[in-house]
Each structure stands twice: as C-alpha cells, then as structure tokens.
N, CA, C and O of each residue as an XYZ file, in Angstrom:
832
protein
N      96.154    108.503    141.127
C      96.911    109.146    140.048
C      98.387    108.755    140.068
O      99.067    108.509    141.064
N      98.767    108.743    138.749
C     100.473    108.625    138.941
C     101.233    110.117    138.707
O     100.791    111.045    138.030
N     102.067    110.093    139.203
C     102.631    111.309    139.261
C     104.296    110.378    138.658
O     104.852    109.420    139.194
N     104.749    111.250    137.213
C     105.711    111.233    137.265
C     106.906    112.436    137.004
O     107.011    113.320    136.155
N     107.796    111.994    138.231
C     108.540    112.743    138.101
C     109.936    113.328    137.637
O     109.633    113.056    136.476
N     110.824    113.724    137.543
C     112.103    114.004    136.968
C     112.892    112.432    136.855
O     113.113    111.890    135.773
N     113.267    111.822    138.227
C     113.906    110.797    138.047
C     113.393    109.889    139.606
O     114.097    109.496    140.536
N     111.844    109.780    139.382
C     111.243    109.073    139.793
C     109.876    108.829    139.151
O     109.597    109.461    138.132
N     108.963    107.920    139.695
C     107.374    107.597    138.840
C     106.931    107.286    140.628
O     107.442    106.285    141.130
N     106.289    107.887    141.238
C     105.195    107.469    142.579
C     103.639    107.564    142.151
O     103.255    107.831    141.012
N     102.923    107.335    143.117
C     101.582    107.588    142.429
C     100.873    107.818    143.969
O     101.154    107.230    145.013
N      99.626    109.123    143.684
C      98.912    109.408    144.974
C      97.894    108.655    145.272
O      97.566    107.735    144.523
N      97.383    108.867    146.158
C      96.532    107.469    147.125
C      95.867    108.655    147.491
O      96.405    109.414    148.297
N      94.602    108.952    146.931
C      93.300    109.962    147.267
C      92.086    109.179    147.334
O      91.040    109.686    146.930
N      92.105    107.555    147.973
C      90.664    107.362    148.279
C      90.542    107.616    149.945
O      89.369    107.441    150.273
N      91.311    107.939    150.987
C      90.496    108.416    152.103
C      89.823    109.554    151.898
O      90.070    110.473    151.118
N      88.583    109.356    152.988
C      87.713    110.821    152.522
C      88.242    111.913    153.098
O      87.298    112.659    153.358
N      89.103    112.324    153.382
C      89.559    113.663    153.993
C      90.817    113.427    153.358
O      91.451    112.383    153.208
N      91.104    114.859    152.942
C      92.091    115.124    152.007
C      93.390    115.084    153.154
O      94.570    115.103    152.801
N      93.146    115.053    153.929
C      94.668    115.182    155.131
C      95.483    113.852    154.947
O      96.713    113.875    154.973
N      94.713    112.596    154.745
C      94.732    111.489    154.561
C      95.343    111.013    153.045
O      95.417    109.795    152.883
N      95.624    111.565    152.334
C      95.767    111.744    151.200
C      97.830    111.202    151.574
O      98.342    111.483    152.658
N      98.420    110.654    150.742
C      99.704    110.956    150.596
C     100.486    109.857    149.558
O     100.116    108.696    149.377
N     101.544    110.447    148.985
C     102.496    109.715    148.235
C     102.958    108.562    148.779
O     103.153    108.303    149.967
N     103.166    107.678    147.514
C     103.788    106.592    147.346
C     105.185    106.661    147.632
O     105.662    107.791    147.520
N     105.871    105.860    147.930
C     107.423    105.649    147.989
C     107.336    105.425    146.161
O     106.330    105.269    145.468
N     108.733    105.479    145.763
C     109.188    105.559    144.131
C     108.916    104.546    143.792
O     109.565    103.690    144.395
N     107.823    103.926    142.648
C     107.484    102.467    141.863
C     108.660    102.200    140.794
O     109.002    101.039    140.572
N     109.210    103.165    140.204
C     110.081    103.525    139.422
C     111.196    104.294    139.711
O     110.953    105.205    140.502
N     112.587    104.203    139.240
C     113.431    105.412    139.609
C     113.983    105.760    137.887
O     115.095    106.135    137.518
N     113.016    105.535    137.243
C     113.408    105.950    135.757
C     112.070    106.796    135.354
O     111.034    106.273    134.946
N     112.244    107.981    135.513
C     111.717    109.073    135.868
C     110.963    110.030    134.125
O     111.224    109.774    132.950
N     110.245    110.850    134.576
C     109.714    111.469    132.870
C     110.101    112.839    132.709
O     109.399    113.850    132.706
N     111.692    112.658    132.538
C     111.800    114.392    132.397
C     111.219    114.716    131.330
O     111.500    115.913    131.387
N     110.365    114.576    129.970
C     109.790    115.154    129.207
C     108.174    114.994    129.571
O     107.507    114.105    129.042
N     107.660    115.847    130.434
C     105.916    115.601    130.738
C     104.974    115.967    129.781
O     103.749    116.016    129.887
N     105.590    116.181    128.969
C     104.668    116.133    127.791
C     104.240    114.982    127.058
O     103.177    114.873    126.446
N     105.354    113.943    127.191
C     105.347    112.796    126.119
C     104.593    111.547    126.864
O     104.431    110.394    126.464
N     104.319    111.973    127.692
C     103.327    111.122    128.843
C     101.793    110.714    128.091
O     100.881    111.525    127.933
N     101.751    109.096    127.630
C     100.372    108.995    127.563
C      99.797    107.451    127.985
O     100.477    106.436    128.135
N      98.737    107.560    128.087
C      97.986    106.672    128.520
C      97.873    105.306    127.287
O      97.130    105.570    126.342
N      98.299    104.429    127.269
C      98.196    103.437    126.414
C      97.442    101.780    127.059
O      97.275    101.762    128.278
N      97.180    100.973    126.571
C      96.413     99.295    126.433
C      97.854     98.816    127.297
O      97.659     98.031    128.225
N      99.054     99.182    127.076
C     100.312     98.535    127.674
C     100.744     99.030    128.642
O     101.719     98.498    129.171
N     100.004    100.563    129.374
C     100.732    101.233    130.652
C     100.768    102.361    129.779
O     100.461    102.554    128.602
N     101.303    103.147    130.846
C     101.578    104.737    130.467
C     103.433    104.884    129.845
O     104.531    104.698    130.370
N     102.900    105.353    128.346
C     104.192    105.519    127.325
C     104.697    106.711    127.876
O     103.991    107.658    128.223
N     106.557    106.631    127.996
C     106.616    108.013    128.036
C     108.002    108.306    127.256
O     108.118    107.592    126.260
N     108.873    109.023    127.439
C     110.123    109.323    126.806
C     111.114    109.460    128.476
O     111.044    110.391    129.278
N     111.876    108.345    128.566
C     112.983    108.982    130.000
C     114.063    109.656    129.035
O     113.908    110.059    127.882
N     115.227    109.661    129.861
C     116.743    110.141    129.060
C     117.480    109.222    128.159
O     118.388    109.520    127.384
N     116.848    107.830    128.421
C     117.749    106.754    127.855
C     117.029    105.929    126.714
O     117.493    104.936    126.154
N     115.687    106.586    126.455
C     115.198    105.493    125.564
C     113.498    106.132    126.235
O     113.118    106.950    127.072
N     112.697    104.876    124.963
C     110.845    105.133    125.064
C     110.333    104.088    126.649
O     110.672    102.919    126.831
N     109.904    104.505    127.121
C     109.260    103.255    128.239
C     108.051    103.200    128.787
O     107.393    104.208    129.044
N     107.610    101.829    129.041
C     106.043    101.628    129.611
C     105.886    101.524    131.120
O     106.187    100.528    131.777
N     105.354    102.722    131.629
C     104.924    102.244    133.359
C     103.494    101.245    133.630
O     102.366    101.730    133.718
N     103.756     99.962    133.725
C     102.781     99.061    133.830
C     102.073     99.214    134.806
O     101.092     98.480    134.926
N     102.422    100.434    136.013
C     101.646    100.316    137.272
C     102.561     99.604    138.083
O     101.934     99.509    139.138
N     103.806     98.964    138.277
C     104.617     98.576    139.029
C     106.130     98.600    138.764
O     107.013     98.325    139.575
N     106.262     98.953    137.565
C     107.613     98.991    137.128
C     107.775     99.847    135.754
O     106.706     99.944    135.152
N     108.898    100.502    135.115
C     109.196    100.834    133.873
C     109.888     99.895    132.913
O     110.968     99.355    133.149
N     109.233     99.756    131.897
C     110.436     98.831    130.757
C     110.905     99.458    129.897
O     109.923    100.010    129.402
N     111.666     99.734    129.415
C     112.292     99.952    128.136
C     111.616     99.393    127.003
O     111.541     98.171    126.875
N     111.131    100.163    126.191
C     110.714     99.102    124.909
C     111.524    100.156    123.443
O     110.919    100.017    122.380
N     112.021    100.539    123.424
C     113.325    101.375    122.415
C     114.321    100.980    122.344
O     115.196    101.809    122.092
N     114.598    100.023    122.460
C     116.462     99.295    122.102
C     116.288     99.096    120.509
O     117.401     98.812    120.067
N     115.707     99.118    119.881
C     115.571     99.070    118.760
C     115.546     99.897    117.840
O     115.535     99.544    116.661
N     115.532    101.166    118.227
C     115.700    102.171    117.539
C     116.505    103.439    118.576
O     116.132    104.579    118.853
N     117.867    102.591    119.018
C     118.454    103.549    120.138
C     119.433    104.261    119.386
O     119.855    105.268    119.955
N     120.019    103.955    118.001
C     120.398    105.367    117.303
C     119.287    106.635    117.316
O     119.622    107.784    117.607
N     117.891    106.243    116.951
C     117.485    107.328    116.835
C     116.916    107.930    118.374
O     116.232    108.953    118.350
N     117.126    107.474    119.290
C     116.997    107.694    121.047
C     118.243    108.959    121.065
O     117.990    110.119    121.391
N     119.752    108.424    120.607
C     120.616    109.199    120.737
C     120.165    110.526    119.829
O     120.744    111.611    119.867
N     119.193    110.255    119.137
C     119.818    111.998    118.532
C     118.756    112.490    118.971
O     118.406    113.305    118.117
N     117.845    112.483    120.006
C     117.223    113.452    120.863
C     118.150    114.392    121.394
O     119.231    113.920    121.747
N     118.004    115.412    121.507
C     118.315    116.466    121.698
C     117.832    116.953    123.466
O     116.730    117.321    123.871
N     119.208    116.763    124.274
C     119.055    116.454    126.028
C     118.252    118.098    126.594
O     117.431    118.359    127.473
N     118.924    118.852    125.670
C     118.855    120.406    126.215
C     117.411    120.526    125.854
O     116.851    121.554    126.234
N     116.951    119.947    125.411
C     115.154    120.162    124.096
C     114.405    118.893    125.298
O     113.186    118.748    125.211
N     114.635    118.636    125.617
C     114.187    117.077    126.290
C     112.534    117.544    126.582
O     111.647    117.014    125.914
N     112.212    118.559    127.615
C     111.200    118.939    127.887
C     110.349    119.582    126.935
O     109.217    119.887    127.309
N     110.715    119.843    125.740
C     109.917    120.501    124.756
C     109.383    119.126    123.571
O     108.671    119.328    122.586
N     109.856    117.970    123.928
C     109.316    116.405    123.053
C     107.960    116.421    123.931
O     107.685    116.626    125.114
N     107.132    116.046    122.549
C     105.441    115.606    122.893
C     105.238    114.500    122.150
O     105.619    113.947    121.118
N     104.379    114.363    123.198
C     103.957    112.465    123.171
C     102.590    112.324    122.893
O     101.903    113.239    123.349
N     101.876    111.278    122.158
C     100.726    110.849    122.042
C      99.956    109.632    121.384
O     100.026    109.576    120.157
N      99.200    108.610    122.063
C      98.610    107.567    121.703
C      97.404    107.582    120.997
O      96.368    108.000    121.514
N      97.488    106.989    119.397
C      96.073    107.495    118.629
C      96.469    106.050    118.007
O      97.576    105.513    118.038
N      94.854    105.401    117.239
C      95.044    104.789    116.512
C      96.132    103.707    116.483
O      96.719    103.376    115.453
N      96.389    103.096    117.900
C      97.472    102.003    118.009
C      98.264    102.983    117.829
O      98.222    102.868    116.604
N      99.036    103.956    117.997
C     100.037    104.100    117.639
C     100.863    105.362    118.692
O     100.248    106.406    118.909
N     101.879    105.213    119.130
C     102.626    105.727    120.078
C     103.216    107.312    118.826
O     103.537    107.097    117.657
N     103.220    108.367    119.290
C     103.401    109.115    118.135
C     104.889    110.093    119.347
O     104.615    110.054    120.546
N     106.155    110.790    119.000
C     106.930    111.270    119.410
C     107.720    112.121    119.197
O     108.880    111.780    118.965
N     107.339    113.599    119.203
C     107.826    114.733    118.555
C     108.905    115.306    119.059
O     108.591    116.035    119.999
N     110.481    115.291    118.760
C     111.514    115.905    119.560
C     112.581    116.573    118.749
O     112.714    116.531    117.526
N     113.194    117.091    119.484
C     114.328    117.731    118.841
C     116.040    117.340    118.082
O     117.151    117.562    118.564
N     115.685    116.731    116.829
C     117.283    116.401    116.728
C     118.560    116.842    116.654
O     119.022    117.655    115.854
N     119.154    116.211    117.609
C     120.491    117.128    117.739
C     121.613    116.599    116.629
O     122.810    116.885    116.597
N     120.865    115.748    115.736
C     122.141    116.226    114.432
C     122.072    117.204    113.701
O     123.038    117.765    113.185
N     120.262    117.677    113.519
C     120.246    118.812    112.176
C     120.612    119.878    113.229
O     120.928    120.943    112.699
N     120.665    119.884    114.836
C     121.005    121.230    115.331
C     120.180    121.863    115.332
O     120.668    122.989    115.432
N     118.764    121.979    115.267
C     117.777    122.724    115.299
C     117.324    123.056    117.016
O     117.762    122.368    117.938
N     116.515    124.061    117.189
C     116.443    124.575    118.935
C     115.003    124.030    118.659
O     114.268    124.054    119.646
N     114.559    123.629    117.709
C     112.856    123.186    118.072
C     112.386    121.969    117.551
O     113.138    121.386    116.769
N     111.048    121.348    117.883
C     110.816    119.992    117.070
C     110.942    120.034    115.739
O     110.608    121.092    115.205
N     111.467    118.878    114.835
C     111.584    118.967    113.634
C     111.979    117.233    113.677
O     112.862    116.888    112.892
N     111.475    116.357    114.394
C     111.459    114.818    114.040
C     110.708    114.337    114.700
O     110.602    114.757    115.852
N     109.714    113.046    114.148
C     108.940    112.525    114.856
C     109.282    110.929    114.760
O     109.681    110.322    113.765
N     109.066    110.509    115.828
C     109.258    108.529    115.959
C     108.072    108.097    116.165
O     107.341    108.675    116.969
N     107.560    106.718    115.296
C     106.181    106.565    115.683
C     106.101    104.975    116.022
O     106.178    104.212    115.059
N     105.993    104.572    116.973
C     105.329    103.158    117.334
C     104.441    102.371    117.217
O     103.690    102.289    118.189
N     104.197    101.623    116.209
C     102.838    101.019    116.079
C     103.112     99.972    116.843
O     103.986     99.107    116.896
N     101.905    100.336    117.573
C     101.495     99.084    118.920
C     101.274     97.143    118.721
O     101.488     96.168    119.442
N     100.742     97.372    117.332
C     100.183     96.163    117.158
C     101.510     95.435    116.095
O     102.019     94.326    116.256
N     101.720     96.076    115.411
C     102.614     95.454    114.668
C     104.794     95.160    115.469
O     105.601     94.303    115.108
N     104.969     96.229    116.492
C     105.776     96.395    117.104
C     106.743     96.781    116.410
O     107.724     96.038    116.427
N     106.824     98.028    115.579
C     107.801     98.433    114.622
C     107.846    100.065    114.546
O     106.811    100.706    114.732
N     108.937    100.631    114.297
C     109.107    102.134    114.241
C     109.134    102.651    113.527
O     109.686    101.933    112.693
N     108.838    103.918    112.901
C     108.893    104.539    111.804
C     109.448    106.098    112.146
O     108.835    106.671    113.046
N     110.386    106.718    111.603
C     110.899    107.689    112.081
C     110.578    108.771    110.660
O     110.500    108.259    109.543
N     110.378    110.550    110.878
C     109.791    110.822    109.511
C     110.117    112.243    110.017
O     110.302    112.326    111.231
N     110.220    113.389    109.284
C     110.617    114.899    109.564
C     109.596    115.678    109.425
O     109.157    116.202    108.401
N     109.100    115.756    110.897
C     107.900    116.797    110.592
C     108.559    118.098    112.227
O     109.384    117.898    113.119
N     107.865    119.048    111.971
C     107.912    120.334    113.147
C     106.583    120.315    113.891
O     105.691    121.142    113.703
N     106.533    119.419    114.653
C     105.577    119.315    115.729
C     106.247    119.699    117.145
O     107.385    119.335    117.442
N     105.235    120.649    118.179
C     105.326    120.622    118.876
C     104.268    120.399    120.182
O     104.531    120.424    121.385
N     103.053    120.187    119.537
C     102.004    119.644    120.442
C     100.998    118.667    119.837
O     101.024    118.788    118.612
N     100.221    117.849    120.193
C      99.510    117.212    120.173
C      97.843    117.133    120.592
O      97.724    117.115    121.817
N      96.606    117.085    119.907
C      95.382    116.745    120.240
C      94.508    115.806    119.914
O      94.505    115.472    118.729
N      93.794    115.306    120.604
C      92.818    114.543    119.685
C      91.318    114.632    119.766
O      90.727    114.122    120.717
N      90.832    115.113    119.032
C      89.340    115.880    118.868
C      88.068    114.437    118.721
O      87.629    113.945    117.682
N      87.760    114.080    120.092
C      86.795    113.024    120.118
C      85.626    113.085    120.619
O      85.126    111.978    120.818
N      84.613    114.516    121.071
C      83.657    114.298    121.439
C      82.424    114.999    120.694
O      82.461    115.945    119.907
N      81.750    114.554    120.979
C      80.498    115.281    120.305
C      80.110    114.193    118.767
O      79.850    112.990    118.742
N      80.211    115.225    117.575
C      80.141    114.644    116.572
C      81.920    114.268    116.069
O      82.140    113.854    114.931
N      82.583    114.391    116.653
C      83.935    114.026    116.459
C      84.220    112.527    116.291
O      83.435    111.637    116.619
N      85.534    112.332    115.695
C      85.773    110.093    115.386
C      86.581    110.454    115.813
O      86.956    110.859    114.713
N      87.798    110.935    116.816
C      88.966    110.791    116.994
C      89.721    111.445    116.352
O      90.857    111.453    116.828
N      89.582    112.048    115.400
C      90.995    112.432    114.319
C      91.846    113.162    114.935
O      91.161    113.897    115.645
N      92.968    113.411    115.098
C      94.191    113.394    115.373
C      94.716    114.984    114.749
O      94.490    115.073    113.542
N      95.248    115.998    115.246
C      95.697    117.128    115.158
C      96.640    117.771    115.941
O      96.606    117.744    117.171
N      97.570    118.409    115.219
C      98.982    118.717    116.008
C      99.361    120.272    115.582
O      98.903    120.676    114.513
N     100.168    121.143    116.364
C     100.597    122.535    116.033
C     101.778    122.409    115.763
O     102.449    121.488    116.228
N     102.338    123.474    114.814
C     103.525    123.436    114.285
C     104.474    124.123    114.986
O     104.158    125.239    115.401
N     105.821    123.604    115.261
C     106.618    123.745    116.090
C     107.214    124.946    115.735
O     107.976    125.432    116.571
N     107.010    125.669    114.460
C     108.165    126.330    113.362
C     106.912    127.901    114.230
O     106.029    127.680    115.058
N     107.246    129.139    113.730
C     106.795    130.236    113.521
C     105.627    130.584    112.761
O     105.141    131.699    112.955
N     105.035    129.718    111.828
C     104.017    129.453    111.013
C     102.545    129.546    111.581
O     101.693    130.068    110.861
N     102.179    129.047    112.893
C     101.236    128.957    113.169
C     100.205    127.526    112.706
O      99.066    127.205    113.043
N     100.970    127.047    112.012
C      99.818    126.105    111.555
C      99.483    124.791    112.297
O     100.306    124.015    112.784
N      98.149    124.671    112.302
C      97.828    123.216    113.016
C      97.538    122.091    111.759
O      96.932    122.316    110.712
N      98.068    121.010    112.131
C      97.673    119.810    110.713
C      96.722    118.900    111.383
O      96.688    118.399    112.507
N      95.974    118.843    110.359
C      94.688    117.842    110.399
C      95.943    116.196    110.301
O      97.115    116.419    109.995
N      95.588    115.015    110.529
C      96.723    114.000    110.326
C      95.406    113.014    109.825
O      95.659    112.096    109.044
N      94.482    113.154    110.132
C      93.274    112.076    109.761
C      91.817    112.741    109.447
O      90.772    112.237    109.860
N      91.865    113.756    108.783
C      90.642    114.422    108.750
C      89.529    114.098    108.500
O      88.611    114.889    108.717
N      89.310    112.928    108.011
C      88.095    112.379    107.463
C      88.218    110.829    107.765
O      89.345    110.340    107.843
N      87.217    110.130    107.919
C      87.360    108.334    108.278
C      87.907    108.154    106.445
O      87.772    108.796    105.404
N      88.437    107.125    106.805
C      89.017    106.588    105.543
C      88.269    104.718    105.118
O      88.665    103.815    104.381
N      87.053    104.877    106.054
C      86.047    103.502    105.872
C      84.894    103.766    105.187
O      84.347    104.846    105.413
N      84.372    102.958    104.341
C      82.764    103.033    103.579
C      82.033    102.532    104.590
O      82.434    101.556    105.224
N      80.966    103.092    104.837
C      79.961    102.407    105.843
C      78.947    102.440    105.033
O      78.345    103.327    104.429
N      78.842    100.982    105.159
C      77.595    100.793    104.411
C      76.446     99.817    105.056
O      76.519     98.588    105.075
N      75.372    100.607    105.579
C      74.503     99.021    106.561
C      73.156     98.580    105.718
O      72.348     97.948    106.399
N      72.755     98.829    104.239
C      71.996     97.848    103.882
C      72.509     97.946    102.314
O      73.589     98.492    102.089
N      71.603     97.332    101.082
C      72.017     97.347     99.548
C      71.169     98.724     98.913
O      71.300     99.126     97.757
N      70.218     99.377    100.022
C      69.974    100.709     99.584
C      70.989    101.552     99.328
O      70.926    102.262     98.324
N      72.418    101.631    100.447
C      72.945    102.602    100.098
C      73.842    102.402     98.942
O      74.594    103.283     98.524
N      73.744    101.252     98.453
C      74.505    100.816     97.080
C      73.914    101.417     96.403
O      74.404    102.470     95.997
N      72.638    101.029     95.991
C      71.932    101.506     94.948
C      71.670    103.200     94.380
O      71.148    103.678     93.372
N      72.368    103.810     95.673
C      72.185    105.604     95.488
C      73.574    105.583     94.864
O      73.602    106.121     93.758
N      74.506    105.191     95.213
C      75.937    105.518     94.319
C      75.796    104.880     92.879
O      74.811    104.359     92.356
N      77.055    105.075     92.403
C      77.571    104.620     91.099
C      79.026    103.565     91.088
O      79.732    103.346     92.072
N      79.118    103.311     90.458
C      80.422    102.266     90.395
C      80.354    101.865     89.182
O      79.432    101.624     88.403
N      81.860    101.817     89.125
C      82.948    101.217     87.393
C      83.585     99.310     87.735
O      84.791     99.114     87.883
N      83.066     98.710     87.771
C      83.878     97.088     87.598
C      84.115     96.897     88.730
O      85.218     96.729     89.250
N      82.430     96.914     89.510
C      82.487     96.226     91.076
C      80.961     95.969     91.210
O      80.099     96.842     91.110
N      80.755     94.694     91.442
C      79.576     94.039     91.680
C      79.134     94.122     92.913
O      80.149     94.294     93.589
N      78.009     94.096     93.766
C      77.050     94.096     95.033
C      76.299     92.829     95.089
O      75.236     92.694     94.483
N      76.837     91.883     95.816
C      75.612     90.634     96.137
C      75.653     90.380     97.623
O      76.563     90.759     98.360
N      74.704     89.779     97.957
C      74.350     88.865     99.345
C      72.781     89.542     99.393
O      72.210     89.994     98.401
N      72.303     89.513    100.563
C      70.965     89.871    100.981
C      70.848     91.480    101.659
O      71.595     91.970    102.505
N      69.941     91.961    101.150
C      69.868     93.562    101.751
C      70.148     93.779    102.631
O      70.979     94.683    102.552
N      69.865     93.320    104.231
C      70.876     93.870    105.148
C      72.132     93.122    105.327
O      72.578     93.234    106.468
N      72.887     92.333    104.469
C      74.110     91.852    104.449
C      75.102     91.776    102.996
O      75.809     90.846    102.608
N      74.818     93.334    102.275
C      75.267     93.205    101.059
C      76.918     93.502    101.191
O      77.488     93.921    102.199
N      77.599     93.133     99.748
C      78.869     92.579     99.739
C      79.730     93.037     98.646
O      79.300     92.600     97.578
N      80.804     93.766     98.505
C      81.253     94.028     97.153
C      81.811     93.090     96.912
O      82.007     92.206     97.746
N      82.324     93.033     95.353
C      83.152     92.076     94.391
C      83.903     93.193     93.269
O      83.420     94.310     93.085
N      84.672     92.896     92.832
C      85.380     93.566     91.566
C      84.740     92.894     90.316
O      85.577     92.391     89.565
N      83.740     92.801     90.014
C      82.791     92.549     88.863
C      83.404     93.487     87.500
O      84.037     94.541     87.439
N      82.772     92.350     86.271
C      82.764     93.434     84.915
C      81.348     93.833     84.553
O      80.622     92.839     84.522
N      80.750     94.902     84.286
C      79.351     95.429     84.160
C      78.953     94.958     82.717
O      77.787     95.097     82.348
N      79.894     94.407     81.900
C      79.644     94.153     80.552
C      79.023     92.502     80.493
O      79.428     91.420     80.917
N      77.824     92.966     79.725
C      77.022     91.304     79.410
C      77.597     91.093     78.223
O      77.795     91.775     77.217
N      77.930     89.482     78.720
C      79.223     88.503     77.830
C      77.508     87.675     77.168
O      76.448     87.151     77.509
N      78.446     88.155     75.897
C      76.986     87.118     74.745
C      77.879     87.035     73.677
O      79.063     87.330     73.843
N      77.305     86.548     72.258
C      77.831     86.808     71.350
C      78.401     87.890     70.444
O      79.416     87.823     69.751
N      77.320     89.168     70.625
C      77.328     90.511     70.080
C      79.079     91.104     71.297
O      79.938     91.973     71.151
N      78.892     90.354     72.047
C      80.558     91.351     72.792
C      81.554     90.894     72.105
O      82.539     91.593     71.865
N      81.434     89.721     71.719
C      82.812     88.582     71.173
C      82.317     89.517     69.402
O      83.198     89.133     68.632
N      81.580     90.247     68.794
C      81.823     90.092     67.530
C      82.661     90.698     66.710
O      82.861     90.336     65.551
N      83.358     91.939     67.431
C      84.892     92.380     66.727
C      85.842     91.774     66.871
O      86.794     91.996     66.123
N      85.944     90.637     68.040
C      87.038     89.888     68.543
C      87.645     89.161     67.463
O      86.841     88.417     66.902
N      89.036     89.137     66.903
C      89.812     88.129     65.998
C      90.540     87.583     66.869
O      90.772     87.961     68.017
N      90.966     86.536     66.227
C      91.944     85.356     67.159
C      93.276     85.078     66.027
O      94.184     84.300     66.320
C-alpha cells in the first residue's frame, strides 16, 4: 500500500507473513497529500492535489503535471485544502475545491483533466464528494454530493450515451428519418440515407 502523507508519500511492505514483520518505507516522495481526499488511482500513477499544484506518484517519484493551469492552482483555497475531492472516471482526472477568490468556506469549483487529450477544463459546480457506481448491473456512471446545504446528489452520466447494436434485427424493431442500414446481419452499418424513391413521379412538381 502507499500511504500518503502530509508532506511525505512512503508505502507499507505487508508481504511477510507475520504482521510484526510488516514496516514502512523511508519517504519515496517529500511532496506530500495534504488533501486525502483528492487521492486517486489512475493508468499514470496515483493523481493527487499537494500545496503547489496537481501531481502523479508513479511508484518512485511525484511529478507535477499542473503548470499549466497554475493560476487556477493559486486560487485553491489553503485553509479548505483538506475539504478538495478528487476522482478518476472516464479518462478523466475530476477536482473539487474551494476558491479563494469568490471567498466561499465550501466547494464551489471544479478542474478537470482529460487524460488522453492533456488539457483542462475549469467549470463552477458545489461538489464535495465523489462516487462511482460500478457493480452489479451498474456501467460506471459517475455521481457526486452537493457541497451547498441542499442535500443533493447529481447523476453526471446517468445513462450510456452509445447505441448497441449486435445484429440488423435490432434495426428492424426501431424507426428512423434519413438514415439507411447496410452490410450483412451480424455486421450491419448506418448511413445518413434519403427514404424517398428517386423516379420520375418525385421530379414531377420540380421547375427549373
């Protein structure tokens, strides 16, 4: 396990079989996670929020990957630090904290990282926690509580936003306006088709 801490990152060593045997690492890091909430598991190392910016623990070191959006690093809010939540969904690094320009005592801004594209998006929402609902009959979708007095939790992906379609049966149960279906039944294919048969009788109001 990694354990990180205030203004260190060590990690415990629990494969001897007797727990006596058990003990900490010397510091892998001395750029530490005072917000333990914003701690997540990502494809690049574990994302977190230090005091100075966003960073990745690769398992041997911390990087900085926020110089790029270190105006909006500064208006985290130092006194709020521990109340920012963190979370990896959908490629995407998500970061709920407190800004200390509007002066607010609770979350009310979020920074979001998309992993694949390497770009930030910053947006005003009152988050203060994070879930992601993936087992059972669940896809992942993504849900957060509101930071404000309200009580409310937001759905962020409530439904898949993909057509699944695995043969030309399930074409044939829907309907459609100026989109065609071809290839072979278990490999059918849309097109943006016109449903109208071109003959002479279509051309016969047509003037030129």
């Amino acid at each position: 396990p990694t354990i990180g801490k205030t203004n260190s990152i060590q990690k415990f060593y629990t494969e001897a079989a007797s727990s006596a045997n058990w003990y900490v690492s010397d510091p892998f890091s001395f750029i530490g996670c005072p917000a333990p909430y914003t701690a997540a598991s990502t494809p690049l190392g574990i994302m977190y929020l230090g005091r100075y910016g966003i960073y990745v623990f690769n398992g041997s070191l911390s990087q900085l990957i926020s110089d790029s959006v270190t105006k909006e690093i500064k208006d985290i809010a130092q006194v709020n630090l521990s109340e920012s939540a963190g979370i990896f969904h959908d490629n995407q690094y998500v970061l709920a904290y407190t800004s200390l320009a509007t002066g607010s005592s609770t979350n009310d801004r979020v920074l979001i990282l998309d992993t694949v594209r390497n770009a930030y998006v910053k947006d005003s929402k009152d988050i203060d926690s994070f879930v992601i609902f993936d087992s059972g009959d669940d896809f992942g979708a993504l849900y957060s509580g509101s930071s404000t007095t309200n009580g409310k939790i937001f759905a962020h992906n409530p439904s898949p936003d993909n057509i699944i379609i695995r043969d030309q049966t399930g074409l044939d149960l829907g309907t459609a306006d100026d989109i065609g279906y071809f290839g072979d039944d278990d490999e059918p294919y849309l097109e943006i088709a016109w449903t109208e048969t071109i003959n002479d009788a279509a051309f016969a109001g047509v003037t030129i």
